[in-house]
C-alpha positions in Angstrom: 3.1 -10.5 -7.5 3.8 -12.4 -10.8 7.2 -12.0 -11.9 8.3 -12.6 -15.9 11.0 -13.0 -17.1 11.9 -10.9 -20.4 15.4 -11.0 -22.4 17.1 -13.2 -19.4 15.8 -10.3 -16.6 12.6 -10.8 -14.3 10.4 -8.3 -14.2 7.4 -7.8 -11.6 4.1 -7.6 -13.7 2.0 -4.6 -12.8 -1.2 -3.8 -12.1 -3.2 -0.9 -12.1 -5.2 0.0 -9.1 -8.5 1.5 -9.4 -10.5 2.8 -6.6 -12.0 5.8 -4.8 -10.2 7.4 -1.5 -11.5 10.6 0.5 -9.9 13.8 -1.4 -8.7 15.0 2.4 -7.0 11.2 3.0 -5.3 11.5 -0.8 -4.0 14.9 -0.6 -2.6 14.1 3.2 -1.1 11.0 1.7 0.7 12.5 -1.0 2.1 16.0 0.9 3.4 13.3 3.2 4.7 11.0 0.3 6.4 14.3 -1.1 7.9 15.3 1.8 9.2 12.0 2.7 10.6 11.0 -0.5 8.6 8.0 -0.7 6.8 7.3 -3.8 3.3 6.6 -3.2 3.1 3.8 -5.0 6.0 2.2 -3.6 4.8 2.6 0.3 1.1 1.6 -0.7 2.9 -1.9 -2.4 4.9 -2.2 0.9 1.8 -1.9 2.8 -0.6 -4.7 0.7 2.5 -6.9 0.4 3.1 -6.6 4.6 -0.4 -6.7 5.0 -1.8 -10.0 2.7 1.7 -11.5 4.4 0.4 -10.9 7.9 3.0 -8.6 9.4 0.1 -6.7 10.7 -3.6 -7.2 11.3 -6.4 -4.3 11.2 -8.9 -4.6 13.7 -12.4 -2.1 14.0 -13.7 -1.1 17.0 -17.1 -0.6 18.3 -17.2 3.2 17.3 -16.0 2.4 13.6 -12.0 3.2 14.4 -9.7 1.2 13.2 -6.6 0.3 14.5 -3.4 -1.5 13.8 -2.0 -4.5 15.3 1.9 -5.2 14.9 2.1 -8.2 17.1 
C-alpha cells in the first residue's frame, strides 16, 4: 500500500473494499475473527499482502476445490 506522510508521521492510505461474500462464509469468518481476537480487517490485509507477495499460491482442482500451497 501507499504510505503518506502527514505532520512528520507516515500513514498507510486506505482503501475501502467492496465486494460480495456467501452470508454462511461472512458470518463463519467473523465468529472466528471474534473469538480469536483478530480484527477482520487486519487478517484479510495479512492475507492480500502474503498473497500478491507470493508467500502462498492458490491452486483449483478438477472438482472446483481450491487449495493452498505454502511451498
Amino acid at each position: 500500500m501507499a504510505s503518506m506522510k502527514t505532520n512528520g508521521v507516515i500513514k498507510d492510505e486506505r482503501a475501502v473494499l467492496n465486494t460480495t461474500i456467501a452470508k454462511d462464509v461472512l458470518d463463519a469468518f467473523k465468529a472466528t475473527c471474534k473469538r480469536t481476537g483478530v480484527p477482520m480487517n487486519t487478517l484479510l490485509e495479512v492475507f492480500m499482502r502474503q498473497y500478491s507477495e507470493g508467500y502462498f499460491t492458490l491452486k483449483f482442482a478438477k472438482n472446483d476445490s481450491l487449495y493452498v500451497d505454502c511451498d
